[in-house]
N, C-alpha and C positions, 0 to 999 in steps of 0.2 A: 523425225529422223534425228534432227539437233538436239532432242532431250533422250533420247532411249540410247544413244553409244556411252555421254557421260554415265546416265542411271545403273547400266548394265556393267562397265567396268568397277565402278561404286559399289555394286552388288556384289561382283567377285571379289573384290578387294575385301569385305566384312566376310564372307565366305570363308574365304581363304585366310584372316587373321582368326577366325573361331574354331578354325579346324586345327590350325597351330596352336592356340591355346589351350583346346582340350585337347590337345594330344593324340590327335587321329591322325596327323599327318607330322613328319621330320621338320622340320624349318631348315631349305636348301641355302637360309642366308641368314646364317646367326649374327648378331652383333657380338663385335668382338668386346671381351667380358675387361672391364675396367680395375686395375687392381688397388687404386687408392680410397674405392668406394667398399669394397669388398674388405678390407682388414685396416684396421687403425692402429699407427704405430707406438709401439712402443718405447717411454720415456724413462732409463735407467733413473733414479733419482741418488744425487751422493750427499753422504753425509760427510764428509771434510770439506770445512771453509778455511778458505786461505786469503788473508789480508790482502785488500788490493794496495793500503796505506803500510803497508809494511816496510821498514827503510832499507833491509837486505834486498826488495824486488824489485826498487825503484832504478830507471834510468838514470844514468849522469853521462851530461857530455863533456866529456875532457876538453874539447875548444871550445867550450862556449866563454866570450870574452864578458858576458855580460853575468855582473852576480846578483842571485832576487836575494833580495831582503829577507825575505821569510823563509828561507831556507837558512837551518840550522848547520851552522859552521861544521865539519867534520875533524 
């Protein structure tokens, strides 16, 4: 009795995933369909580089009290 309820539900279980596999029967419980596995995205690539050392794009802070050395006088 303790071995033939698990066998028997095990039984339907492969039943019923082989009937959904070949297609004899609907699948009442689809998993729902993942869409980051399904399409990979797309990476525009640009051809204009822009200086990141460029001295028009540079910050300056007007209160800073402290002057670095290595910054070229303006």
């Amino acid at each position: 009795m303790l071995i033939g309820l698990p066998l028997s539900l095990l039984l339907i279980g492969v039943i019923y995933v082989a009937l959904v596999r070949f297609g004899v029967i609907k699948d009442p419980f689809p998993l729902p369909s993942i869409p980051f596995i399904q399409k990979s995205p797309q990476v525009s690539i640009k051809t204009e580089y822009k200086n990141p050392f460029d001295k028009k794009t540079q910050y300056v802070n007007p209160f800073d009290t402290y002057k670095n050395p290595f910054v070229v006088a303006k």
